[in-house]
N, C-alpha and C positions, 0 to 999 in steps of 0.2 A: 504494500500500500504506500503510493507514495504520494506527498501533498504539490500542488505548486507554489513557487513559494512567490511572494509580491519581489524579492533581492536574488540576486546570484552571491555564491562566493567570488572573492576576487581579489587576488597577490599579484601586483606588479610588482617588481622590481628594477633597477636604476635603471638598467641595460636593456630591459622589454622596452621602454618608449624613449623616445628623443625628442630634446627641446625642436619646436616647427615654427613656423615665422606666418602659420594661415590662422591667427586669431584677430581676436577684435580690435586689436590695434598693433600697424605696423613697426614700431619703435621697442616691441618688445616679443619675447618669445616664449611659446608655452608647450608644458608639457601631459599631455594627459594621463592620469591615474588609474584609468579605467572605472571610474565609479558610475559615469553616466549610463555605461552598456550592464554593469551590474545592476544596478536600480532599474531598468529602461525608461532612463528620462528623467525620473523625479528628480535626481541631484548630478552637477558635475562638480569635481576635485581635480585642480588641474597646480599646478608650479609655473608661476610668472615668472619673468628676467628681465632685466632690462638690458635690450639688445642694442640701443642709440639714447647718445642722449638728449636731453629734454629740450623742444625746442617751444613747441604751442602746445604743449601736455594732451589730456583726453578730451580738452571742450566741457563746456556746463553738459551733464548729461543726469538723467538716473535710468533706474532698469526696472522694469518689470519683470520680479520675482517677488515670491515669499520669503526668501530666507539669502541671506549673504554675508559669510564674514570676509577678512583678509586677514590671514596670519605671517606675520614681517619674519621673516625666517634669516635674511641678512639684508646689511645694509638697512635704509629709510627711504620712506616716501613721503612727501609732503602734499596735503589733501586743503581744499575749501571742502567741507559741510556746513551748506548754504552760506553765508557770513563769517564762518569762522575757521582758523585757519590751524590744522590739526596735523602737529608730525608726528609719525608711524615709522616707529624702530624697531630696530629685533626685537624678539620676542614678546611683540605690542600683537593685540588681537582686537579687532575691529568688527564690530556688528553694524553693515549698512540698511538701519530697517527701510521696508520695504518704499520703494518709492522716495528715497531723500536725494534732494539734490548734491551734487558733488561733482568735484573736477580735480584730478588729479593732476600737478601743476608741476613737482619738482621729482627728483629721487635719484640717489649715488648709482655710480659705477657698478654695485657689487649687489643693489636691490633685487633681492628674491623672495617671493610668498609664498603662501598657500594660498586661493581661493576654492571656497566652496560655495556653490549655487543652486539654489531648486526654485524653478523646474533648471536642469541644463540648458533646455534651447528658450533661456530668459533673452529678455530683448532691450536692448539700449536706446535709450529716444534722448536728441539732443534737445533739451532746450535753452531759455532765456536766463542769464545767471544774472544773480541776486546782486553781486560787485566783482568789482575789479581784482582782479587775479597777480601777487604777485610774479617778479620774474624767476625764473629758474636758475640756479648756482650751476657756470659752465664746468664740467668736468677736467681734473688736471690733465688727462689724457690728452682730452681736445684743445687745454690750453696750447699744450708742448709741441704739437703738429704744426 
């Protein structure tokens, strides 16, 4: 007898998936975990990077989801939520409730997360920000080129 279950199991490891450059924003790279094909859909767990750095960040945007955190795993990120200006370092964990505006503006050479998301295929709508957006800190790399 056996049940169907709503999850699959599911063990990636480092070398099962590689960082891709086909996410929702070009300037960084992701890696998926396999949690969306476990769940079918309900949640995706994926590992951000930052692939280039910050020039015009993500835009005022929020997302259509129920549930979203970000877990700063290295390096920082620097976030507006709505008006206020929020830096996100290692081992900082972030609850974006549903629907809040935000724009991710700044973040180091070495930024990596965790994001988790449900549904997976949540949806990003640009809108109209609240204020003015500091500028972003040019990376030493890019100064030295």
């Amino acid at each position: 007898m056996s049940a169907q279950l709503a999850t699959e199991f599911s063990h990636v490891k480092p070398q099962d998936t590689s960082f891709v450059g086909e996410g929702l924003r070009d300037f960084f790279v992701y890696r998926d975990l396999g949690i969306a094909q476990a769940t079918h859909g309900k949640v995706l767990a994926q590992l951000v990077k930052a692939n280039h750095a910050p020039e015009k960040g993500t835009g005022w945007h929020r997302h259509e989801a129920e549930f979203h955190i970000v877990l700063m795993l290295k390096g920082w990120a620097k976030f507006m939520y709505g008006d206020k200006e929020t830096l996100v370092s290692a081992g900082d964990c972030v609850h974006q409730s549903p629907g809040i505006v935000h724009y991710l503006f700044d973040y180091s050479e070495d930024m990596e997360y965790l994001e988790v998301v449900g549904p997976a295929d949540f949806k990003s709508i640009d809108v109209e920000g609240p204020c003015e957006v500091p500028e972003p800190t040019p990376w030493p790399t890019a100064v030295a080129e």
